[in-house]
Residue frames relative to the residue before (quaternion, step in Angstrom):
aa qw qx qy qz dx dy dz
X 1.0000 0.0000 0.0000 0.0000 0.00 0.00 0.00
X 0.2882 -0.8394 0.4608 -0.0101 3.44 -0.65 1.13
X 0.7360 0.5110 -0.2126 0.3899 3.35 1.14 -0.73
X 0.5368 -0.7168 0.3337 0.2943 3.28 -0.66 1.05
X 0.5075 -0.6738 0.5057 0.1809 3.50 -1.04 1.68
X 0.6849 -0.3443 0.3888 0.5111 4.00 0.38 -0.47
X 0.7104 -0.2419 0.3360 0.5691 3.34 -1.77 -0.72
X 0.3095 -0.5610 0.7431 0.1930 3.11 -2.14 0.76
X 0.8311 -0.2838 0.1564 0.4519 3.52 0.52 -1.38
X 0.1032 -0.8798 0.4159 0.2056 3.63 -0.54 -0.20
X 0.0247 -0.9519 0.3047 0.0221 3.35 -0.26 1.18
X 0.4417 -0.8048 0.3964 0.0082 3.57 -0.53 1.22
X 0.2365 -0.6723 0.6451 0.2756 4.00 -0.82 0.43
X 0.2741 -0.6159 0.7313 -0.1037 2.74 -2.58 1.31
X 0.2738 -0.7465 0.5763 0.1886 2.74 -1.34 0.83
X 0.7775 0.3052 -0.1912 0.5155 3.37 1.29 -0.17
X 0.1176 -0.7928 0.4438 0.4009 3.72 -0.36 -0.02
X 0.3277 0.7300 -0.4562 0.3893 3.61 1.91 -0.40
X 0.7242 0.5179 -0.1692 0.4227 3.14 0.22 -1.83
X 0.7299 0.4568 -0.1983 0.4682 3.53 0.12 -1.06
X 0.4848 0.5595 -0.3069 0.5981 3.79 1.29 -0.42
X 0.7904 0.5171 -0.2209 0.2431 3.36 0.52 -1.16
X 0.6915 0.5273 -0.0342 0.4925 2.61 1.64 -1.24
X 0.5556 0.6926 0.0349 0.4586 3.04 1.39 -0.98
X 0.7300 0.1807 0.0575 0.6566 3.44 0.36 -1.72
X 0.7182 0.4955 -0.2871 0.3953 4.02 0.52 -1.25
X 0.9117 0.1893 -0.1113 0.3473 3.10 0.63 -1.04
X 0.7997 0.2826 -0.2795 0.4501 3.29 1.26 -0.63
X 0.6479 -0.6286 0.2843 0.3229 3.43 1.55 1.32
X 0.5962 0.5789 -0.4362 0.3451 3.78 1.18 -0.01
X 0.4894 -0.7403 0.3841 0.2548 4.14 -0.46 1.17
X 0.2898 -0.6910 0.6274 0.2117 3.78 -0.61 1.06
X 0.0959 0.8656 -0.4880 0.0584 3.14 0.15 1.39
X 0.6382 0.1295 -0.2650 0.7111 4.08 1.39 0.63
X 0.1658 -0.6248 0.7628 -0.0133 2.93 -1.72 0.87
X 0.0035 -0.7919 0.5799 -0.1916 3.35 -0.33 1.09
X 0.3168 -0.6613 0.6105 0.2993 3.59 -1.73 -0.31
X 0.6370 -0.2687 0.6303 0.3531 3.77 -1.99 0.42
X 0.2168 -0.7381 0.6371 0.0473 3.87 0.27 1.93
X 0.5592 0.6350 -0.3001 0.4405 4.01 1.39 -0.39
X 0.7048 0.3255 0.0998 0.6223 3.32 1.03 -2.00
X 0.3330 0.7499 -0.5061 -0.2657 3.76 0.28 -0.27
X 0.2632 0.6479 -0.6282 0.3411 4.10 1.01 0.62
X 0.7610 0.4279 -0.1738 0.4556 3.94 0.64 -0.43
X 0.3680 -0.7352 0.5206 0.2303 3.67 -0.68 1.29
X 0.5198 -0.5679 0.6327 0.0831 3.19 -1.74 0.61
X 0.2859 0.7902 -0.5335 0.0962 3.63 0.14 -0.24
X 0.3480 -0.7015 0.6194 -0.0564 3.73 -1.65 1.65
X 0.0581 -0.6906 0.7192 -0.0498 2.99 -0.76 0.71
X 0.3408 0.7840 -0.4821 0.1917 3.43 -1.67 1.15
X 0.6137 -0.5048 0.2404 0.5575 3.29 -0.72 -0.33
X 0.8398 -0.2538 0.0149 0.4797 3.37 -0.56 -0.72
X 0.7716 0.1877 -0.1326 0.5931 3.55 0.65 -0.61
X 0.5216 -0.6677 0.4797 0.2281 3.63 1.32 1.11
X 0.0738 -0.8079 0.5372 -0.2309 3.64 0.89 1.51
X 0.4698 -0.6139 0.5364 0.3385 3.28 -1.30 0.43
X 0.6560 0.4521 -0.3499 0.4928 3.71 -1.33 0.56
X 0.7945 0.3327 -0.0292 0.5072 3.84 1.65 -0.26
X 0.7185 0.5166 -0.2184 0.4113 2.96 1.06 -0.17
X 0.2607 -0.7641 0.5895 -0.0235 3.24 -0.34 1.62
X 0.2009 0.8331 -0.5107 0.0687 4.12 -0.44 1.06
X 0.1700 -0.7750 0.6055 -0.0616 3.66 -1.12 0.90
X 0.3258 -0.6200 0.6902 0.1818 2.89 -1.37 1.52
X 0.4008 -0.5569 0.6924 0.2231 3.17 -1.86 0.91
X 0.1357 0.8749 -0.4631 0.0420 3.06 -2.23 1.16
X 0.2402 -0.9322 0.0862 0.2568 2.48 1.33 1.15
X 0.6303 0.5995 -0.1390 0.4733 3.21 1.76 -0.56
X 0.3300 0.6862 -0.4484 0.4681 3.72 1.71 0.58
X 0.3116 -0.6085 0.7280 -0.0514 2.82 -1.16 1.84
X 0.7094 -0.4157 0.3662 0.4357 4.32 -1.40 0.69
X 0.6652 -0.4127 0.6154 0.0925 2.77 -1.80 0.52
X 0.2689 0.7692 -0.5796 0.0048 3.91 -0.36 0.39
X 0.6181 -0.7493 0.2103 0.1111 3.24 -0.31 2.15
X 0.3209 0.7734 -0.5163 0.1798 3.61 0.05 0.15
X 0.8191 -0.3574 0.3202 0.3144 3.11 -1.92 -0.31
X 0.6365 0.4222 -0.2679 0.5872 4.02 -0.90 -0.33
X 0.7461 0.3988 -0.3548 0.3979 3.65 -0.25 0.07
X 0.4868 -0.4211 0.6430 0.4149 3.97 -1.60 0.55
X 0.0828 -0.7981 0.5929 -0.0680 3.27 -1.11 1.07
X 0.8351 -0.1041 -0.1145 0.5279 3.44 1.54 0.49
X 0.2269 -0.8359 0.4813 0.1346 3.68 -0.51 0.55
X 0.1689 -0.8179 0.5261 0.1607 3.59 -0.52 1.23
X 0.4340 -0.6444 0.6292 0.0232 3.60 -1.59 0.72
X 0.2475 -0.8093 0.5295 0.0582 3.31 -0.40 1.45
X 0.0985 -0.6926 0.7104 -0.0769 3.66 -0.58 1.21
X 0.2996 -0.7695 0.5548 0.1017 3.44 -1.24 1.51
X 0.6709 0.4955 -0.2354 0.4990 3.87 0.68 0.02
X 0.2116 -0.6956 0.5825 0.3633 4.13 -0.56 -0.21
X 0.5638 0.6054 -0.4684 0.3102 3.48 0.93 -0.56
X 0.5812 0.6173 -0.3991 0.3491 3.51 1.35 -1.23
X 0.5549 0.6157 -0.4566 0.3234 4.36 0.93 -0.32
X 0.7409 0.4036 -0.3688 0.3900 3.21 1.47 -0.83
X 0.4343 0.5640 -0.4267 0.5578 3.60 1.28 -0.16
X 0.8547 0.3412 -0.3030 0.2476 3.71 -0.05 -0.27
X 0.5416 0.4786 -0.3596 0.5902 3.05 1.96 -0.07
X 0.6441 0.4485 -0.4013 0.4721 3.73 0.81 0.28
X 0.6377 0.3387 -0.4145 0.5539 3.52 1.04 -0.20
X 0.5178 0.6505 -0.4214 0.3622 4.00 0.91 -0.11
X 0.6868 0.3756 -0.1756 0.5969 3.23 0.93 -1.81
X 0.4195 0.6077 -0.5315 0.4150 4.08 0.63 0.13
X 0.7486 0.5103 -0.1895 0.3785 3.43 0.00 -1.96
X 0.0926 -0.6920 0.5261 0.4856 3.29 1.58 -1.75
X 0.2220 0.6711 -0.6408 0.2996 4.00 0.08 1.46
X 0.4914 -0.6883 0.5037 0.1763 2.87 -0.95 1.49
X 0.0308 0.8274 -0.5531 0.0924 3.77 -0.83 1.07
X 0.4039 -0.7609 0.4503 0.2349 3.67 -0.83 0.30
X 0.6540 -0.6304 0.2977 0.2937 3.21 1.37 0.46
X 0.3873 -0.5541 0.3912 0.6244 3.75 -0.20 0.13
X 0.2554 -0.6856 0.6493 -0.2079 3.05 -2.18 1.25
X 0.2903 -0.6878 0.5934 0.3009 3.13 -1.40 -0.66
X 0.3367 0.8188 -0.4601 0.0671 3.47 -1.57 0.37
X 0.6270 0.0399 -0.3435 0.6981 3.24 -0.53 1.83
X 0.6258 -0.5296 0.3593 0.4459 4.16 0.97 0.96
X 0.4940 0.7145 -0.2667 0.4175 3.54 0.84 0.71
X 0.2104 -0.4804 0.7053 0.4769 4.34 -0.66 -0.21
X 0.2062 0.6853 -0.6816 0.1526 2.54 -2.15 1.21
X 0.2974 -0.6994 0.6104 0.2230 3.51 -0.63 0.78
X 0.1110 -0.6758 0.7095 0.1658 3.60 -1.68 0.35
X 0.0850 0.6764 -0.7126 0.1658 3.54 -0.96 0.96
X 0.1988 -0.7133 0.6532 0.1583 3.30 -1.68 0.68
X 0.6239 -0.6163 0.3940 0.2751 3.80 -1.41 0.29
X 0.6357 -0.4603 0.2100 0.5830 3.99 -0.36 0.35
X 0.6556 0.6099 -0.2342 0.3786 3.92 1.13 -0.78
X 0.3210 -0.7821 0.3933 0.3613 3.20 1.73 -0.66
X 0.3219 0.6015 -0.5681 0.4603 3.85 1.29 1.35
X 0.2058 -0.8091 0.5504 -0.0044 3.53 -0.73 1.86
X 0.3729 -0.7370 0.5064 -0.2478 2.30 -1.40 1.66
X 0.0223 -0.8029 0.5908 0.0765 4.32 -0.47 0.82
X 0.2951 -0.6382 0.6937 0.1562 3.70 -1.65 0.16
X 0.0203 0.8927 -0.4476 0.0480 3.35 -0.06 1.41
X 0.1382 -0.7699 0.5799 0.2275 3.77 -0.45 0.53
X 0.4089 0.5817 -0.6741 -0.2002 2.30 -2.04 0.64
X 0.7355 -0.5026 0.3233 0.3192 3.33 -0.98 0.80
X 0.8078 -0.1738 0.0124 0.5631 3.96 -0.52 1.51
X 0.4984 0.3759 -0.7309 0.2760 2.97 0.15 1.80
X 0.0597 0.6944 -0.7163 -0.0342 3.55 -1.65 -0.28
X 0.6423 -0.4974 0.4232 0.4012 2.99 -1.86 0.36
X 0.5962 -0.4830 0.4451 0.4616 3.82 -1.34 0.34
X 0.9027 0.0527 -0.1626 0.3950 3.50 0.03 -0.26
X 0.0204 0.7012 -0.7008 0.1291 3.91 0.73 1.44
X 0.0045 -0.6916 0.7199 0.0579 2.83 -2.09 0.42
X 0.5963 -0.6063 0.4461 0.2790 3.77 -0.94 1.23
X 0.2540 -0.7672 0.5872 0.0463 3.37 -0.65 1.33
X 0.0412 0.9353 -0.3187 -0.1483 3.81 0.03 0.85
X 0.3712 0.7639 -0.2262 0.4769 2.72 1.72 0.89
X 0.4080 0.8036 -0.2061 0.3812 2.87 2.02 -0.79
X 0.3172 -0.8143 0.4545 0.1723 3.40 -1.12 0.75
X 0.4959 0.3742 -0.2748 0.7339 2.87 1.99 -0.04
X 0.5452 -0.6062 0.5053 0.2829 3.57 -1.63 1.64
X 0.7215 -0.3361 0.4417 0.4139 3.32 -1.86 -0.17
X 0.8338 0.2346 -0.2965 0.4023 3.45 -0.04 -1.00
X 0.7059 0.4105 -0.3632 0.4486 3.79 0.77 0.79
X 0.3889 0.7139 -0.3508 0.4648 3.64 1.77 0.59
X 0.6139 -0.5858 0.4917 0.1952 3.10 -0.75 1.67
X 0.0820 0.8292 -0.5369 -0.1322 3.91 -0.41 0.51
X 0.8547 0.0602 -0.0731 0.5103 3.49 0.74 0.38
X 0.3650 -0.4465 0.5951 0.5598 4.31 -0.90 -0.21
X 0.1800 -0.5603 0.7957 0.1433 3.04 -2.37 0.22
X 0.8474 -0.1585 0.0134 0.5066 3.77 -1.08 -0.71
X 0.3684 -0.6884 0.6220 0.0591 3.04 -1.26 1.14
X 0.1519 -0.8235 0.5197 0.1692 4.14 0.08 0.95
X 0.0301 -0.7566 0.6515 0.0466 3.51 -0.73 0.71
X 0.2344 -0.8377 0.4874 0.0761 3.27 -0.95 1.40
X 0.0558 0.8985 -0.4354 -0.0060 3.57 0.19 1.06
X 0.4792 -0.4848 0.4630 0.5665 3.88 -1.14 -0.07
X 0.8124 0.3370 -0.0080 0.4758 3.55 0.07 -1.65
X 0.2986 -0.8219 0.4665 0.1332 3.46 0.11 1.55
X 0.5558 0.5722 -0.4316 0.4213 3.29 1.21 -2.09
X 0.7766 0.4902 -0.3236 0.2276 2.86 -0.36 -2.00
X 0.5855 0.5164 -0.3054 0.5452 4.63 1.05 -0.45
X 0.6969 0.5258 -0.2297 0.4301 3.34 1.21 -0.93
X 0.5863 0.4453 -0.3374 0.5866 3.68 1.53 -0.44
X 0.6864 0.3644 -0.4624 0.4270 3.71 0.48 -0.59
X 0.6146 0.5180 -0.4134 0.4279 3.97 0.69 -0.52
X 0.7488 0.4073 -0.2262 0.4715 4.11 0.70 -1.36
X 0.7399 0.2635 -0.2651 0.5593 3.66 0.46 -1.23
X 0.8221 0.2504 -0.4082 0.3079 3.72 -0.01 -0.29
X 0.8790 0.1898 -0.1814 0.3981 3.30 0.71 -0.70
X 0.4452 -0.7815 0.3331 0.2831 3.55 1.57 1.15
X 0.0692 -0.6969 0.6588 -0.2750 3.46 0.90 1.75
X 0.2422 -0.7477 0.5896 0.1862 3.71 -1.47 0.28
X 0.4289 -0.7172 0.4506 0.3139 3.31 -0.44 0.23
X 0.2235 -0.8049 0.5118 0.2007 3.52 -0.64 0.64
X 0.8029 -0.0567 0.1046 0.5841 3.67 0.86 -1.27
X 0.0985 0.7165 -0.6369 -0.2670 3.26 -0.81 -0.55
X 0.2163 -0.5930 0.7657 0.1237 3.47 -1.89 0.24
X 0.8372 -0.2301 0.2536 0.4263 3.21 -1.88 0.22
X 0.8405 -0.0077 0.0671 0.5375 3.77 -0.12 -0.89
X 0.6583 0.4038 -0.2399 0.5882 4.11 0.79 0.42
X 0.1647 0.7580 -0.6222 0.1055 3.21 -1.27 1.16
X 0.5663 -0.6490 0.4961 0.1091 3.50 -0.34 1.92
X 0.0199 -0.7994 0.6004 -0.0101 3.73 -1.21 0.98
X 0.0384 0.8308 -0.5360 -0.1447 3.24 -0.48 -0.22
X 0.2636 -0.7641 0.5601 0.1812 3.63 -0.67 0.45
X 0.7870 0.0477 -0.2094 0.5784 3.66 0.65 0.18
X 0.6290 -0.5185 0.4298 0.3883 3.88 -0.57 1.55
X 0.8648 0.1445 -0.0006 0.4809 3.35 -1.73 0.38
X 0.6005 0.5394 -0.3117 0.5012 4.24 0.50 -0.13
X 0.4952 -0.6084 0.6198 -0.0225 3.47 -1.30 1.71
X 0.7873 0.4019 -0.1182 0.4524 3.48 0.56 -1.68
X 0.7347 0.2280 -0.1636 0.6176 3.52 0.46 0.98
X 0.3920 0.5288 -0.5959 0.4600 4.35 0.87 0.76
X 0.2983 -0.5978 0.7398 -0.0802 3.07 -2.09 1.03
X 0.1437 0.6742 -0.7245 0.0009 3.65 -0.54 0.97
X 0.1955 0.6705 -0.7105 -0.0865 3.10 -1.24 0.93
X 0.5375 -0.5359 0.6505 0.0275 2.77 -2.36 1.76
X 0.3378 -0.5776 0.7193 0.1865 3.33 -1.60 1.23
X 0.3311 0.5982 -0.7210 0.1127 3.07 -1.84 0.40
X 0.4299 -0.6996 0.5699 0.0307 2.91 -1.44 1.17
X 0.2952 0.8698 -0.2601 0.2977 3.90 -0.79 0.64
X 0.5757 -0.5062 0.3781 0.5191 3.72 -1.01 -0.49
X 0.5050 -0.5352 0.5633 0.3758 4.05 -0.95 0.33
X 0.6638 -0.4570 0.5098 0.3011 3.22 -1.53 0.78
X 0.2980 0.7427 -0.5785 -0.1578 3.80 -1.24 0.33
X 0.8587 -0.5034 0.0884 0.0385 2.48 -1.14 1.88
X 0.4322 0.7867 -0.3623 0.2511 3.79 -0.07 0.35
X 0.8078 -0.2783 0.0925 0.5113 3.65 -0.85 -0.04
X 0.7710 0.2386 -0.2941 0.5120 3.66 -0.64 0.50
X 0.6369 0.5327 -0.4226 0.3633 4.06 0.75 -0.35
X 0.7386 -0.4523 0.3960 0.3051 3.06 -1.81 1.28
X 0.1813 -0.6396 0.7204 0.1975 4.12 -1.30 0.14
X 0.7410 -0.1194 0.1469 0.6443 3.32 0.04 -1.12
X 0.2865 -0.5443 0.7456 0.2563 2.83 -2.46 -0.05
X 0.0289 0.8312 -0.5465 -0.0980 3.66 -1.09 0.57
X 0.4973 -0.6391 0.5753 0.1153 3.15 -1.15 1.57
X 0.3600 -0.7385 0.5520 0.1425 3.29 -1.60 0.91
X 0.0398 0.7606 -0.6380 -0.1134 3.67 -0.82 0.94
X 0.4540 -0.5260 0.4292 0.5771 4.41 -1.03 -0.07
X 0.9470 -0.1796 0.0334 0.2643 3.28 -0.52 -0.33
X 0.8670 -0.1883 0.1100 0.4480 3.81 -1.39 -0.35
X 0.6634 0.2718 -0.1964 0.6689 4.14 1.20 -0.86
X 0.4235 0.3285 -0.6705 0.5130 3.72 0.09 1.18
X 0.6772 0.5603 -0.3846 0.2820 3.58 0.43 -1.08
X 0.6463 0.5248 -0.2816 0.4770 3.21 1.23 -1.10
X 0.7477 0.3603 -0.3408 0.4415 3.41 0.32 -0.93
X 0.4919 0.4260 -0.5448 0.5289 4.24 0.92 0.22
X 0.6275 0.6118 -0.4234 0.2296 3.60 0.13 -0.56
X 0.6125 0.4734 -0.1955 0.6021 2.92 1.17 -1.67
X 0.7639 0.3527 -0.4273 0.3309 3.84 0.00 -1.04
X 0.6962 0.5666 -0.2840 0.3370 3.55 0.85 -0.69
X 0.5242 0.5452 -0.3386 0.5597 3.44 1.74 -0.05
X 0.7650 0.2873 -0.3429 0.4634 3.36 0.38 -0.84
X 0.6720 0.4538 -0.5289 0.2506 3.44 0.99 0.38
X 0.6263 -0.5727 0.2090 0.4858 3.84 1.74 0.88
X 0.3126 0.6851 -0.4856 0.4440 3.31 1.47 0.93
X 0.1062 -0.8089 0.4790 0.3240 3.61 -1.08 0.22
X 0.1399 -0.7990 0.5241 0.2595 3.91 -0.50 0.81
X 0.4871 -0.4990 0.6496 0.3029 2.47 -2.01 0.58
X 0.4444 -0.7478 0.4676 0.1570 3.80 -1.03 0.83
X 0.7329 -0.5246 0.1350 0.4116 3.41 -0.70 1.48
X 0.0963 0.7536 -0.6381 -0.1253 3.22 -1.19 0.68
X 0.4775 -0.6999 0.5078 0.1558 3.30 -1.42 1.18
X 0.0814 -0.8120 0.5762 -0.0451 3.54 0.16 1.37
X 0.5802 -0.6865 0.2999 0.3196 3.41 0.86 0.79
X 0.5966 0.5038 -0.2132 0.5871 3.53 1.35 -0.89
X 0.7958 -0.1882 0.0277 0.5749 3.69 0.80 -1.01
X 0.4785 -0.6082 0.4388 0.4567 3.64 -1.05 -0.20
X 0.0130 0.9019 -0.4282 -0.0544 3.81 -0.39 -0.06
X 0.2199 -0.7728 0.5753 0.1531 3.77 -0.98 0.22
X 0.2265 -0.7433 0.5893 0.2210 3.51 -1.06 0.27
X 0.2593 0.7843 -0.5561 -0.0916 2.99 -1.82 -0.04
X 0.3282 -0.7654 0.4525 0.3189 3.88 -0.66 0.14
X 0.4967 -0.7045 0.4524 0.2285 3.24 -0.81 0.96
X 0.7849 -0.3066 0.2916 0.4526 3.78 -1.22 -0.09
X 0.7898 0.2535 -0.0455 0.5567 3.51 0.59 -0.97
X 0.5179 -0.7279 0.2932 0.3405 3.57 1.12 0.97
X 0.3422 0.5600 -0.6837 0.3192 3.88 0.67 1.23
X 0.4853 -0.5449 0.6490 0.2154 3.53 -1.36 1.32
X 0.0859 0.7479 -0.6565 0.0471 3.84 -1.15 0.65
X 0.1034 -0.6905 0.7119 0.0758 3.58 -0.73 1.16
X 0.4166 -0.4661 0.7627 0.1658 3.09 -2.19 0.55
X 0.0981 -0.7743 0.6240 0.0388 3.21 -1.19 0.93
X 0.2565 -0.5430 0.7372 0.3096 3.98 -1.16 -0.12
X 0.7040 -0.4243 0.5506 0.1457 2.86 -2.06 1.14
X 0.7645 0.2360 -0.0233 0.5995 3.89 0.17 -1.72
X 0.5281 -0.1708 -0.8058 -0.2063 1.21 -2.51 0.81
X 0.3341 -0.7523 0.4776 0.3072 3.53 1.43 -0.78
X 0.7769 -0.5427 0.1908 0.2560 3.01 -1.47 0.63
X 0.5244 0.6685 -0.1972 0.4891 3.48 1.34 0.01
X 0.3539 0.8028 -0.3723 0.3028 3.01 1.67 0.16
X 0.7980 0.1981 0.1078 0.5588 2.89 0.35 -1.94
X 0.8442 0.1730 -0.1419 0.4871 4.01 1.13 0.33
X 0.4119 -0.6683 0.4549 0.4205 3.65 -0.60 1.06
X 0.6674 -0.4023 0.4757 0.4080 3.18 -2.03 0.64
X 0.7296 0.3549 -0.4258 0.4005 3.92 -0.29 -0.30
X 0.5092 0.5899 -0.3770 0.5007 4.07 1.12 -0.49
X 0.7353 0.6021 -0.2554 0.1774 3.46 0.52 -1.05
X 0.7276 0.3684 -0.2684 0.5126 3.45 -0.70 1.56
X 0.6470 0.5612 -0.3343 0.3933 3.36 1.77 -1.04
X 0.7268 0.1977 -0.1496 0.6406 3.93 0.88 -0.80
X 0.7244 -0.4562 0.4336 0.2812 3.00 -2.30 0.03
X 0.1489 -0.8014 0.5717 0.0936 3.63 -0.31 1.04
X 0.0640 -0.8795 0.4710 0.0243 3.70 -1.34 0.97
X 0.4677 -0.5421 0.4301 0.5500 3.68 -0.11 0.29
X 0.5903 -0.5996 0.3643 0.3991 3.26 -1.17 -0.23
X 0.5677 0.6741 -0.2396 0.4073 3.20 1.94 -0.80
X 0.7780 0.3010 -0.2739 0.4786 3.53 1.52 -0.16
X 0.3529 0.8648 -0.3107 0.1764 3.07 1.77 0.16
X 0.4037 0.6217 -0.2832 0.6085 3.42 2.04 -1.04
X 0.7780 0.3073 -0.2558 0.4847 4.13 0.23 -0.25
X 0.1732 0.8145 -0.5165 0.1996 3.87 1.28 0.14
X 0.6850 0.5969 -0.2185 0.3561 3.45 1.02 -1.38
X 0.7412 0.5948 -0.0354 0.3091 2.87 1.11 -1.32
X 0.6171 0.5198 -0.1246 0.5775 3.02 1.30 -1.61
X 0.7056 0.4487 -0.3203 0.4452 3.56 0.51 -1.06
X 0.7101 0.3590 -0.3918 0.4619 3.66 0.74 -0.21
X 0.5703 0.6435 -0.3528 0.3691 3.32 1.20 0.22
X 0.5692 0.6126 -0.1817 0.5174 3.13 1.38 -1.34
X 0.3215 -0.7187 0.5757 0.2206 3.91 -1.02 0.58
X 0.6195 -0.7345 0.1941 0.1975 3.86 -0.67 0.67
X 0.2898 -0.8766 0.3526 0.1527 3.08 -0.26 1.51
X 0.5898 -0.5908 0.4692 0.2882 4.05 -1.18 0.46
X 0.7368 0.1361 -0.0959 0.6553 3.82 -0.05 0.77
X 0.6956 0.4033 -0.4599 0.3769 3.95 0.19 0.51
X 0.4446 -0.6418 0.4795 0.4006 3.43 -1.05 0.88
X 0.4269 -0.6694 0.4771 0.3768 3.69 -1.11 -0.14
């Protein structure tokens, strides 16, 4: 099977990982279930967020940096990440645990034509709560550790909002290459979906004209799409070259295999594999508690860890 399954992950810069735990794991109840390093950078944590075994289609992750200067908003850039909530009742439960913490929130709302809350994270990296009744990601699992109950647990991402100058030109790489559907469109927004009738895998991209996004604490790095397995990868490579993209060529991140690439309007998109997942190299109850490494950087454990600055809940 070749066609792309929905979101895999999406993954975002920090200036803290304490902080970002806090927010994250404390409040919106989602399990820091790998701690990892920037397999690029490894002086710089990785850190997952998710449900229970941090599942593809859920998993929200951020390299730590301590040296991120703001965010200055603009165009070209994921500009918000939506959060599938299976109940409406769950909006009034989240604007009481919102106005608890004291997180700034827009009240119940609308978005992608939906109830939805909008609220951003201490970093300012925006964020929605979107209902709709019996969806989730393909492979949630009940966190029972959670501080938030079951029937108010986030079960998966939903629209991802890319803000671009040149919509068409995002719209051909989503319809003609990767047979995205179209759901709606409005004056300056047009709703995608990669699998019919699916949450866990929509694309809203917003026209707007302007300065480019520069980069800093709270701002999107990549989005990654979800494919099953090592010959889906191949056959995106090949299709995404001959469509005059350049890829970067598969890397085996031990967790998944993956490919890069930037899109028309300069969003960075990786292909991901489903397996092996995070459960490789640690049992589902272990997970999140120590520093986890590929094996290829494992010979440098020493090292890295004395590099890395100290984290709240990891063994040393």
């Amino acid at each position: 099977m070749t066609h792309i399954l929905g979101h895999h992950h999406v993954s975002m810069m920090t200036k803290s990982g304490d902080a970002n735990t806090t927010f994250y794991q404390n409040i919106l109840g989602l399990r820091r279930a790998k701690v990892s390093v920037n397999q690029n950078n490894p002086e710089m944590y990785h850190l997952f967020f998710g449900d229970k075994t941090a599942s593809p289609g859920i998993d929200l992750t951020f390299f730590e940096n301590q040296k991120l200067g703001q965010t200055h908003r603009g165009t070209n850039a994921v500009t918000r990440i939506g959060l599938i909530l299976d109940k409406e009742d769950s909006l009034t439960y989240w604007q009481d645990r919102f106005d608890e913490f004291g997180i700034t929130h827009s009240g119940r709302s609308t978005y992608t034509q939906r109830p939805a809350i909008l609220f951003e994270d201490f970093e300012g990296l925006r964020l929605a709560l979107i209902v709709e009744e019996g969806q989730q990601a393909d492979f949630w699992e009940y966190w029972e550790e959670s501080s938030v109950p079951y029937e108010h647990q986030i079960r998966g991402m939903a629209a991802v909002e890319w803000t671009v100058e040149n919509l068409q030109a995002s719209k051909q790489v989503l319809v003609d290459l990767f047979t995205y559907q179209q759901v709606y469109q409005t004056e300056n927004t047009t709703l995608f979906q990669a699998q019919e009738g699916k949450m866990n895998g929509e694309i809203l991209l917003v026209e707007q004209d302007g300065p480019k996004e520069k980069p800093g604490k709270g701002s999107v790095h990549h989005i990654a799409i979800r494919v099953e397995d090592k010959q889906a990868l191949d056959y995106w490579q090949e299709r995404i070259s001959n469509f005059g993209f350049k890829v970067v060529a598969h890397h085996d991140r031990f967790y998944f295999e993956s490919l890069y690439f930037r899109e028309a309007n300069g969003i960075m998109i990786e292909l991901a594999t489903d397996d092996p997942g995070f459960t490789v190299d640690r049992a589902v109850e272990d997970l999140g508690k120590e520093l986890d490494l590929p094996p290829f950087l494992n010979d440098q454990r020493q090292a890295i860890m004395e590099k890395l600055n100290p984290l709240k809940g990891i063994k040393e």
